[in-house]
Each structure stands twice: as C-alpha cells, then as structure tokens.
C-alpha positions in Angstrom: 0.0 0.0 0.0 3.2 2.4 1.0 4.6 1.8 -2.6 1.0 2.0 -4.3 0.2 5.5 -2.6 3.8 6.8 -3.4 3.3 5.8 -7.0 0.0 7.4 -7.5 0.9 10.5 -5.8 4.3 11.2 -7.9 3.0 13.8 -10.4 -0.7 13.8 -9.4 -1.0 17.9 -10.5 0.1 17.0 -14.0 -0.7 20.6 -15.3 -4.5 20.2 -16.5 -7.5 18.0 -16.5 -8.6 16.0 -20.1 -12.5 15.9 -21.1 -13.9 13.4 -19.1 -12.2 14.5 -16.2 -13.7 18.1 -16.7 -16.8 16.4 -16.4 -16.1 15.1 -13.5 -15.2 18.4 -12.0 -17.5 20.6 -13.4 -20.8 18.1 -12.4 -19.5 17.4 -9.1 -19.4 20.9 -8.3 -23.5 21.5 -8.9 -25.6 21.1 -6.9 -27.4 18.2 -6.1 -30.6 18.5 -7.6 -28.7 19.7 -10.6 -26.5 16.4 -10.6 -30.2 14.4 -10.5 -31.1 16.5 -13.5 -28.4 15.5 -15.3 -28.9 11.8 -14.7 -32.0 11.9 -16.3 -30.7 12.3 -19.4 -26.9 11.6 -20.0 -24.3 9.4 -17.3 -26.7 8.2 -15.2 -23.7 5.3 -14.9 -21.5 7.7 -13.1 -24.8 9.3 -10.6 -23.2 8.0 -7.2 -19.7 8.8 -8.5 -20.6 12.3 -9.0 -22.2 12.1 -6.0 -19.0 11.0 -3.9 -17.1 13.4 -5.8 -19.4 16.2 -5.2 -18.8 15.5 -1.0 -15.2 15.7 -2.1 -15.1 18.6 -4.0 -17.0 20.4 -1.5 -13.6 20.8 0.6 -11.1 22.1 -2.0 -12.5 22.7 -5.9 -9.1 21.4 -7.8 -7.2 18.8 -9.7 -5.2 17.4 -7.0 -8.5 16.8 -4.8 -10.5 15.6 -7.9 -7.9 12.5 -8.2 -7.2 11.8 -4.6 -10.0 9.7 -4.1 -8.7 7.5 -7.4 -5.0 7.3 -5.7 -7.0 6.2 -2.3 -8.8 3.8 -3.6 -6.0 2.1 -5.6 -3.9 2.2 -2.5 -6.3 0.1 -1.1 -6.8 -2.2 -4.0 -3.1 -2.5 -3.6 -3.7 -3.8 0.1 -6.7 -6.1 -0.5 -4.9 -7.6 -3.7 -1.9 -8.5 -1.2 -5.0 -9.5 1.5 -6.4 -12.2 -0.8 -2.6 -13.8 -1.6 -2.0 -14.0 2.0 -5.1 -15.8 2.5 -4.8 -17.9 -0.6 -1.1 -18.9 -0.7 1.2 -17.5 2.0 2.5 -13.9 3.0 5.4 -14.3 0.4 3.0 -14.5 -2.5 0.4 -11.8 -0.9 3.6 -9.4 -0.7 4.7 -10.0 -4.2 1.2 -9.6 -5.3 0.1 -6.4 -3.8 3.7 -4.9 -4.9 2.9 -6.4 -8.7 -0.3 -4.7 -8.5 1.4 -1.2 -7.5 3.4 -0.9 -10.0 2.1 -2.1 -13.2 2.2 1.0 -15.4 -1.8 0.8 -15.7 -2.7 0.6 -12.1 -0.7 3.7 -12.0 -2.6 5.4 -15.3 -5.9 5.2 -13.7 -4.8 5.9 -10.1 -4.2 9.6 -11.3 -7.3 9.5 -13.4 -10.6 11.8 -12.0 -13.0 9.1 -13.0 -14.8 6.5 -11.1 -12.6 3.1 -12.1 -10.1 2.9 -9.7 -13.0 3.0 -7.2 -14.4 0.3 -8.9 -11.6 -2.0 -8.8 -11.2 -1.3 -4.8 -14.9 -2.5 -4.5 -14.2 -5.3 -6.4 -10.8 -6.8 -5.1 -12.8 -5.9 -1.1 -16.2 -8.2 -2.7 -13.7 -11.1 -3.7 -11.9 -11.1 -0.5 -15.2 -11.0 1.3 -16.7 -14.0 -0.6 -13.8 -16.0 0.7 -15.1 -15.1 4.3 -18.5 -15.6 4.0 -17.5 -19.7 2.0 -14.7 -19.9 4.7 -17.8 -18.6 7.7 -20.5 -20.6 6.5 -23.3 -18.1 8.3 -25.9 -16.4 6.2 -24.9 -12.9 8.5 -21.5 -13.2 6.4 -23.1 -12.6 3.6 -24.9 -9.4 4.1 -21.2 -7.3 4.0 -20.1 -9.3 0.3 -23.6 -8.3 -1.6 -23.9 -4.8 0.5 -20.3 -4.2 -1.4 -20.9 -5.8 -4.7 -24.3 -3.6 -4.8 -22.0 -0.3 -4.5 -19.4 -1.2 -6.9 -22.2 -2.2 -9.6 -23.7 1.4 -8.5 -20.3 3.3 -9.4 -20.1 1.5 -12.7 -22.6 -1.0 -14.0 -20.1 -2.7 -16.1 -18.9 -3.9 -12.4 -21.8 -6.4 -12.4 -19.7 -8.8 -14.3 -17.7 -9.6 -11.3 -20.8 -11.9 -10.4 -19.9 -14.1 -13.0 -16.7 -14.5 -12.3 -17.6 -15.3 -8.5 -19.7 -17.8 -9.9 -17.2 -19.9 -11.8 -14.8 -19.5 -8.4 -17.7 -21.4 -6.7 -18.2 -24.0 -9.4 -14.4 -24.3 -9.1 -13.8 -25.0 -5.4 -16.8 -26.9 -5.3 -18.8 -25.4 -2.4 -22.0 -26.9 -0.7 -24.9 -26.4 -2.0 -26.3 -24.1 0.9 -23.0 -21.7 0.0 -24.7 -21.8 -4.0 -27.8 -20.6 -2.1 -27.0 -17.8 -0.4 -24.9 -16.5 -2.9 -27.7 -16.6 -5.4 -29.7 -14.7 -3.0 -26.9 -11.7 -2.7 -26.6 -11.8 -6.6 -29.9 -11.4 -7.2 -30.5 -8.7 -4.7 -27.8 -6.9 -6.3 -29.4 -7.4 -10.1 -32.6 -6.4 -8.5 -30.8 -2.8 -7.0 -29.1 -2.6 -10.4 -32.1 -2.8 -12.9 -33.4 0.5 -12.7 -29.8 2.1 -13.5 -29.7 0.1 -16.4 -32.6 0.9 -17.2 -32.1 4.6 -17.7 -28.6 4.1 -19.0 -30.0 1.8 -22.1 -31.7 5.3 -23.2 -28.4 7.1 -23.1 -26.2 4.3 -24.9 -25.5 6.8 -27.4 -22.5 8.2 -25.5 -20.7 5.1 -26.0 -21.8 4.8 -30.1 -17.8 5.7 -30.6 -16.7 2.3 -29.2 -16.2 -0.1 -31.7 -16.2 -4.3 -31.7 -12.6 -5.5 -30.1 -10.3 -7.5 -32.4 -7.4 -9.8 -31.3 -5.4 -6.9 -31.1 -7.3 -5.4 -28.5 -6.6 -8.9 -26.3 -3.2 -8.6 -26.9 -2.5 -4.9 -25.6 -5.2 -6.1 -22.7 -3.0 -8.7 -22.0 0.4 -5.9 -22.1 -1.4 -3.7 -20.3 -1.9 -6.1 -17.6 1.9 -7.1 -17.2 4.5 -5.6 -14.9 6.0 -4.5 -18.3 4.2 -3.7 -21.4 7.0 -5.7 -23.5 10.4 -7.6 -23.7 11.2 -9.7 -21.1 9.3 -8.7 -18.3 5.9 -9.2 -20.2 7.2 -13.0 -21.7 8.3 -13.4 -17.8 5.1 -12.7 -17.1 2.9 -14.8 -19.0 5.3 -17.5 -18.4 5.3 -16.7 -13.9 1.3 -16.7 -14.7 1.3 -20.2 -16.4 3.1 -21.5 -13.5 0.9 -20.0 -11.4 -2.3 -21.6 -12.3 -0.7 -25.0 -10.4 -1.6 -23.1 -7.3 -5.4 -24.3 -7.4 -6.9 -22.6 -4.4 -5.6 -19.2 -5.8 -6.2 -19.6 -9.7 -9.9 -20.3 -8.6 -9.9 -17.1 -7.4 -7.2 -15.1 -9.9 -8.3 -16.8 -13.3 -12.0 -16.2 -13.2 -11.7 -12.7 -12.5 -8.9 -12.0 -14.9 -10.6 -14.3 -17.7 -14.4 -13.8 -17.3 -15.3 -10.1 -17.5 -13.3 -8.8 -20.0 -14.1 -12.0 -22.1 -17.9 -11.4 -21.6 -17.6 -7.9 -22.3 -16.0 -8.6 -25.7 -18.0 -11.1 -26.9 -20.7 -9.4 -26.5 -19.3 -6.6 -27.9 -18.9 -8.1 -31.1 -22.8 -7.8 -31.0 -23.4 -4.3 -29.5 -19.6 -2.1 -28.8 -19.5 -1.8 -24.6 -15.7 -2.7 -24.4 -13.0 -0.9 -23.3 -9.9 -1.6 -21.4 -10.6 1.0 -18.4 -14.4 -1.0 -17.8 -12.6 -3.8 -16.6 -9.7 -2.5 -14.8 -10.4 -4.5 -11.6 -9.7 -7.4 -13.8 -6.0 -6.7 -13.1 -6.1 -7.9 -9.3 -6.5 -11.6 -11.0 -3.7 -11.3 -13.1 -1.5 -9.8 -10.4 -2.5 -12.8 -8.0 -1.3 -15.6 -10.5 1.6 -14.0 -11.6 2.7 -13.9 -7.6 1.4 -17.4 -7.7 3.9 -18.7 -10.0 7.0 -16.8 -8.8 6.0 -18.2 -5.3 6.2 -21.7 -7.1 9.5 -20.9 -8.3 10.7 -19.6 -5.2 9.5 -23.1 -3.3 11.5 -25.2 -5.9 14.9 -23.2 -5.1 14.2 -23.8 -1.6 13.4 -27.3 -1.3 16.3 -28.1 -4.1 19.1 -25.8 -4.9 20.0 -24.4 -1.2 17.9 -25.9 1.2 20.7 -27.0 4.0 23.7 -25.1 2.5 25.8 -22.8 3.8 26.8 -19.2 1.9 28.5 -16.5 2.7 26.6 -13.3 4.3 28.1 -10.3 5.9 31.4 -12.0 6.2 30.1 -15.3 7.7 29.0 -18.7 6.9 25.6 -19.4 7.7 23.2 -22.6 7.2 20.0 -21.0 5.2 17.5 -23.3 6.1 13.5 -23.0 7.0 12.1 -19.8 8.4 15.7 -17.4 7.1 15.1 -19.0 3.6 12.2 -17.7 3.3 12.9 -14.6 4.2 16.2 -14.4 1.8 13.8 -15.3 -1.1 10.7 -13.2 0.0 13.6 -10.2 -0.6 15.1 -11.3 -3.5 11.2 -11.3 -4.8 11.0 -7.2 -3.4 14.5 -6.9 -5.4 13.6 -8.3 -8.8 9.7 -6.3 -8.7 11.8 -3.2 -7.7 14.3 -3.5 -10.9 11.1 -4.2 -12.8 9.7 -0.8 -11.8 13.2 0.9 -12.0 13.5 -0.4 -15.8 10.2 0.5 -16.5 10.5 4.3 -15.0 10.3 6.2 -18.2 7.0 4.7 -18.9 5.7 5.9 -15.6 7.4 9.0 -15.9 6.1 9.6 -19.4 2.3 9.0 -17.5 2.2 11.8 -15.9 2.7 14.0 -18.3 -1.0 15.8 -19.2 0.5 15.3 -22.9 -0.2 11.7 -22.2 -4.1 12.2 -22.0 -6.1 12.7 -25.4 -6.5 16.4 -24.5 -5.5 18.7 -21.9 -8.1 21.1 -21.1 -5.5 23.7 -19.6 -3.8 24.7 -23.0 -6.7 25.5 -24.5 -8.0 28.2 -21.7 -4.1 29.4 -21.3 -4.6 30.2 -25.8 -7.4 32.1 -24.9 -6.0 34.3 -22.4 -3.3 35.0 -24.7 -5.7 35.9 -28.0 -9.0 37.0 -26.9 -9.8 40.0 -26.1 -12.7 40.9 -23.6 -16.0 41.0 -25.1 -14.9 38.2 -28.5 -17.4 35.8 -29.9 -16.4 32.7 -29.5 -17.6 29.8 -31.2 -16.8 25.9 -30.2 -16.8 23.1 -33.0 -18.4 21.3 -31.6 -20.5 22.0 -29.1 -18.3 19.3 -26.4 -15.3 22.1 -27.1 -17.0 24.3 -24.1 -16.0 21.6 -21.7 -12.9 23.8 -21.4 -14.8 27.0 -20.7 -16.2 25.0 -17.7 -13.2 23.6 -16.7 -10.8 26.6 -17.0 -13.4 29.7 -16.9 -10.2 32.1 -16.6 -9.6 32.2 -20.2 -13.5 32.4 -21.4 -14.8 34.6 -18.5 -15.0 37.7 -20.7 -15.6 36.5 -24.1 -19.4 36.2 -25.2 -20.0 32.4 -26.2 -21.9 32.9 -29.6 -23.8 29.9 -29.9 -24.8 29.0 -26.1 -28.4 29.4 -25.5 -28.8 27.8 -22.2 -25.8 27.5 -19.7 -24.8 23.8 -18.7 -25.9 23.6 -14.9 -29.5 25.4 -16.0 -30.5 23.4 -18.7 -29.8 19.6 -17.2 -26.9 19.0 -19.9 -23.1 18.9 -19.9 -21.9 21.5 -22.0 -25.1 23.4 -22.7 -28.0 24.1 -25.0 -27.4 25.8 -27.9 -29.5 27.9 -30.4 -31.1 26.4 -33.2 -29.7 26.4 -36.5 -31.7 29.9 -37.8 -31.0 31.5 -34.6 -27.0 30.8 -34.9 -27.1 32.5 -38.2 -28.8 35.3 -36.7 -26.6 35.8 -34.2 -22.8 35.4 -36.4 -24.6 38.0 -39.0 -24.3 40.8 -36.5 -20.3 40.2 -35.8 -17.6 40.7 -37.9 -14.9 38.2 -36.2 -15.1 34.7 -34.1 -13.0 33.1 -32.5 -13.5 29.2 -33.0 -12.2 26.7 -30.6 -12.1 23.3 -32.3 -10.7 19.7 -33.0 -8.9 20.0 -36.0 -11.3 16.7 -37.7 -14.1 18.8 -36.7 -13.0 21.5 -38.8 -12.6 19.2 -42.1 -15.9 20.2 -44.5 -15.2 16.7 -46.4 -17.4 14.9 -43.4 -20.0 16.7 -42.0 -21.2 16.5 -39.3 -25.0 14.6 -38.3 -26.2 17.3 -35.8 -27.3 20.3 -37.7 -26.2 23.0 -35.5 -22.9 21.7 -35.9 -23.4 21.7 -39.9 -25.2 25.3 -39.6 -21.1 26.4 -38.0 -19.4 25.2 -40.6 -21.4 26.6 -43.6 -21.6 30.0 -42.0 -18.0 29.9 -41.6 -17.0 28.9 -45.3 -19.8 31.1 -47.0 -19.2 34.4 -44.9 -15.8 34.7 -42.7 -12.3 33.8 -43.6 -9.5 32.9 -41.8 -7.5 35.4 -40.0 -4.8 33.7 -38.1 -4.7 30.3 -36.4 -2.6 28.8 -33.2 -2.5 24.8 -32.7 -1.1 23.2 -29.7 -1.3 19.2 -28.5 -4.3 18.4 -31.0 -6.7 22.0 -30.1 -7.0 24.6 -33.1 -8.0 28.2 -32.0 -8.7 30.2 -35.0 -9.3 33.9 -35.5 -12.1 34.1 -38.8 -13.1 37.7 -40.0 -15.5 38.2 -42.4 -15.1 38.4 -45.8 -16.0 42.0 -46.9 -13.8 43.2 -44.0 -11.3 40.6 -44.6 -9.5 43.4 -46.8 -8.5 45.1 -43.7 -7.6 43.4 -40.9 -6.8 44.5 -37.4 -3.2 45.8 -37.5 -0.4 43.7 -36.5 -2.5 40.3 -37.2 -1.2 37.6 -39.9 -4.1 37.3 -42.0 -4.6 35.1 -44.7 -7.1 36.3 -47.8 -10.1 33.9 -48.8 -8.7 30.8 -47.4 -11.2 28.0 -47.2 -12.0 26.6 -44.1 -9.3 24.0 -43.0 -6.6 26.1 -45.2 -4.7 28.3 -42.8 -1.7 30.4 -43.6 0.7 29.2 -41.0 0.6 26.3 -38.6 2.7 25.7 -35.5 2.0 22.4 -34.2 3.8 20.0 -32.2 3.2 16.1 -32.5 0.6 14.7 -30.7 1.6 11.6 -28.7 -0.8 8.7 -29.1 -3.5 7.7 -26.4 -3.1 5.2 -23.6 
C-alpha cells in the first residue's frame, strides 16, 4: 500500500484535467438536484460517483482533490490484492502480489485519473476477498457485507456487475455446498434487483458510447500488455510464463483466473454484438492477473528452496551461515522485493512519461491558457463542436470575458453537460451581427469533407466557409484556435494580425503544431 500510494501521488498535478475529467469536476461541483437532473438524461452510470465526488469537492475545488479519491482507492486495492494472496497462498506471495499490482504502469494510469474506475476495482478486489469469508464462515450474516459491497461497486459503474460471473465460476471451481450456492444466489440477485433501474435509464443514453467499436485480437493482446508488470520484452514474456506456472496453485487460480478471464471475455464477446468494451471497464480485472503471476514466482521460489539451497551454507556479511526453513524464506521473500523493484526501475520512463497531461487525449488547460493570450474581452467565441465548451467549464479564466456565440442555455441550468445551444436559424442570426469569431475546435471537426449529423454543428461550418475567412490560427497538442473575419472586411484586418485572404476553411496560412503523442 506504501509503494502504491507513493506511485499514485508522484505527479498527481500533472498541469491540466482531459475531457472526461472536466466532467467530473464541473458536475460534481453543482448542486445536487442539478447532478439528479443530469442523470436523467446523460451518465446516469456515473450518478453516485458524481455524487462521492461532489462530498469531495466540497472541501477544495481542484485537480489534486479531484484525483485523490482515485489514488486512495488504488492504494487500497493494492492492500486487499496482497489480502487475498495472504489468505490464498502465504504472505510471500500476498507481498509480491500487492507490490505487482502497485506498480504495473496501468494501475498507476488510472490511479491519477478523475473518474470512477479505480474506485471500482477497490470494490471489487474488497467483494472477492469478502466471498472468501462468508465460503470460509458458513453463516448467512456473512453474507450481508459481500452483496452490500458488490451492490456499491455495480452502483459506481454497472459494467462492475460482471464480477458476479466470475464469483460464480470460483464457486463451481472449489466446489462449495450447495447451501453456499444458495445464499450467494440470493446476494446476486438482490444486487441485479438494486441494479435494474440504473440500467434501465442508462439503455436510453447508450449513445454516449456509439464511438466504441467491436474489439479484435489486437485489443486482447494490448489487454494482455497492459496487464503485465512490463508492457513488453522480457518482463511481459516473464510474465505470462510466472502466470502459467501460477495456475498450479489451485486454491488461488480459482480465485485469480476467473476474475482475470471472465469479465473482459464477456464484455468482448458481447461486444462483437453491441460495442460496450473498453480496457478502463474492466480495470479490476488486473487484481487476478496480479495474483497468478505472484502465484507462479511463489512456485519458483518453493522449488529453489526445497532443491538448490535448502541446507547449505553461503556466505553473508562476512560469515558462513546454514540457510535453512524460516531465514530462507525470508532471503527469497527479498530477492522477490529486489527483482519487482528493478522491474519498476526499468520501466520508469513509462511511468514517468504518465504523468505528463500530454499523455491524456487532450489537456483542457492549454486550450483556456490560448485564450488568455488571444482574446480580447467581449470576443465571440464559437466551439466546434458544441463538447469544445468543456474547457470553458473547466478553466473559466480564459472564457470569463468572451461572449460564447452559440450557447443558448448554460450547462448547470439546462440539465446537460456543456449546454444548450441555439437552433440552427437562430445561430445565423446571431454570427450575421459580428464581424470576427473566435473558433475553438478539433482539427477533424474542422474538415468540410465529413459533415457532421447534428445540424447545428453543420449550420457552423457553412456559415464559416460562405461568410468569414481565416484570419490567423494557433495549434497546440491536437486543439486549433482560429481567429475568422468576415469576408467584406477581410480586406482590412486589425493591424499587426497575420491574416490570410479567402482561405477555405481547414486552409490556414501558417501552422505551429507540435506532435501529438498517441492515447493510452
């Protein structure tokens, strides 16, 4: 847990928030009839998230305390991971476990990640851990804690729900008594029960996840990377190999392979039918692999002992010793620590190169720190499209005197996340009466080969090409502001500003853009 909370608070203020975690942030911070609102008719999946986070928020409104719960709860994942290898194959493999779980470079992604997952795979390594109390108690009471906890966890993401199955191929694995099969049934089905209205409402707002798209094999593969100590060479090959071995410890890979196998393999095949998957949705998958790859350096570690030194004396500190039992042990529980801390050590630059905003698919900051720097108090602004206002929300500094040109209804008022804008003849309305806009953008939302389906969004980018031109244009890390002036005035531009004359949309006169680094 030390190592886990160290890792996921090295760089937590990485220097801006990305999109969903400007939701996040700017929902939490409503109110909470304004949060139930919302609900009603977009991420009703993440209510009791916002909920949590708006309790947290409460105390200090910023990007530290937005992730703090996310590092929390993944320092406790850490601990419970370690928990269940204690009680499933000894402290040595509960050690290397929890430590494998700390420092695998996506545990450490999502711990510094304003969103409700690492949460999620807390819940679900504590539900596991508490399944093996209430088999291992054999009272009905011991139940009540493992579905009160499995009903939460489904609540912060329903995706969670998944764990069920895998709980249920742990039974049919150890082979528990029929009453155990019957009181587990009854804390599953309670927890369906709780869950069905949330899914429910969520089936009417599946659209927000209409970008997702079937999984191939290559998608099991960088699961399967992403899941490893090491993303490649010989640590991942290690890896798979340790978890191999692992699966002769039976008591634990009842446990470990279910949960690493059975959600993410649901979620994809059914994915091939309607798109849900995506690697964050089963994060708490990870705890399995984690557990069988401890497993099988524990099995490696037994045959050294029993054959190769067992009995012998070496040399240590200047004196020959017998290593034998109980100091064995130890020697090899160390060597264990040694080899997961190189691992870490070798891996560094991939953590390091984490916690970098540049890292996320946006960062929210840059685009508020270009507006200070170009607009001038009282500009139009226009976003393409509409989602581009999360960064007004977010950062309000660099939009607080500009006059958003297309927002009809403000985001908190109208039930929405980024606002209601004006209809499509009201928008032209409002850009005939100015003579420049500022437009905040994507640069593919700018490209007039693919329209876009939503008709205010189309309505933009015809007034832009038939009356305005561009004027000048700054890019930086994948966000495009752009200055356009209309065409009969285009002749005389504001002096001391690089214009461009009758330049299509999508055409600008000079670019300064830096390489945008791919997405985790």
């Amino acid at each position: 847990m030390a190592a886990m909370l160290g890792i996921g608070l090295w760089g937590l203020d990485r220097g801006g928030m990305w999109g969903d975690e400007s939701v996040t942030f700017q929902v939490a911070r409503r109110t909470v009839p304004q949060i139930w609102r919302l609900l009603h008719d977009v991420d009703a999946v993440h209510g009791l998230y916002y909920l949590v986070m708006h309790a947290v928020l409460a105390v200090h409104p910023g990007e530290v305390v937005l992730r703090l719960p996310s590092v929390c709860a993944a320092t406790a994942t850490a601990g419970l991971v370690a928990a269940l290898g204690v009680r499933l194959a000894g402290p040595r493999t509960g050690l290397w476990a929890g430590l494998l779980y700390a420092i695998t470079p996506m545990t450490g992604h999502y711990a510094q990640e304003g969103r409700s997952y690492a949460l999620v795979a807390a819940g679900v390594a504590g539900a596991t851990l508490l399944l093996l109390r209430a088999v291992d108690a054999g009272t009905a009471r011991a139940w009540w804690p493992y579905g009160t906890v499995v009903a939460l966890t489904c609540l912060l993401h329903e995706l969670a729900v998944l764990v069920l199955c895998a709980h249920a191929a742990t039974l049919a694995l150890t082979r528990v008594p029929r009453r155990v099969w019957s009181r587990w049934g009854c804390a599953a089905a309670a927890v369906v029960l709780l869950l069905l209205p949330l899914v429910w409402v969520s089936q009417g707002q599946a659209g927000q996840v209409a970008w997702l798209v079937p999984p191939g094999w290559d998608r099991v593969e960088r699961l399967a990377r992403n899941f490893s100590p090491g993303p490649d060479g010989v640590v991942f090959w290690a890896a798979l190999l340790l978890t191999a071995l692992g699966l002769r410890e039976r008591r634990l890979a009842a446990v470990a392979l279910p949960l690493l196998l059975v959600p993410p393999g649901i979620l994809m095949a059914v994915s091939q039918v309607r798109p849900l998957y995506h690697d964050r949705y089963v994060l708490y998958a990870l705890a399995g692999g984690s557990l069988l790859v401890a497993a099988g350096a524990g099995r490696v570690a037994g045959v050294l002992e029993r054959v190769r030194f067992h009995g012998r004396r070496v040399r240590i500190g200047g004196r020959r010793m017998r290593i034998r039992g109980r100091r064995m042990r130890a020697l090899l529980g160390v060597t264990g620590v040694l080899a997961l801390t190189v691992t870490f050590l070798h891996h560094l630059p991939v953590h390091r190169q984490d916690r970098s905003a540049a890292q996320r698919p946006d960062n929210l900051a840059v685009v508020s720190a270009l507006a200070v720097r170009q607009m001038r108090p009282g500009d139009p602004v226009l976003f393409v499209p509409s989602v581009g206002r999360l960064a007004a929300l977010a950062y309000p500094k660099g939009f607080r005197q500009v006059r958003d040109i297309a927002l009809r209804e403000p985001a908190p008022r109208s039930g929405t996340l980024w606002g209601r804008e004006a209809s499509p003849g009201e928008l032209r309305h409002r850009l005939a009466a100015v003579d420049r806009v500022w437009v905040v953008a994507e640069r593919d939302a700018l490209d007039a080969r693919r329209p876009p389906a939503d008709p205010v969004e189309r309505t933009k980018l015809a007034v832009l090409a038939e009356e305005f031109t561009l004027g000048e244009e700054h890019v930086r890390d994948g966000v495009v502001l752009r200055r356009y002036v209309r065409r009969q005035s285009a002749a005389e531009p504001p002096p001391g500003t690089a214009t461009t004359a009758r330049l299509p949309v999508g055409r600008p006169a000079s670019v300064t853009k830096r390489p945008r680094p791919a997405r985790w």
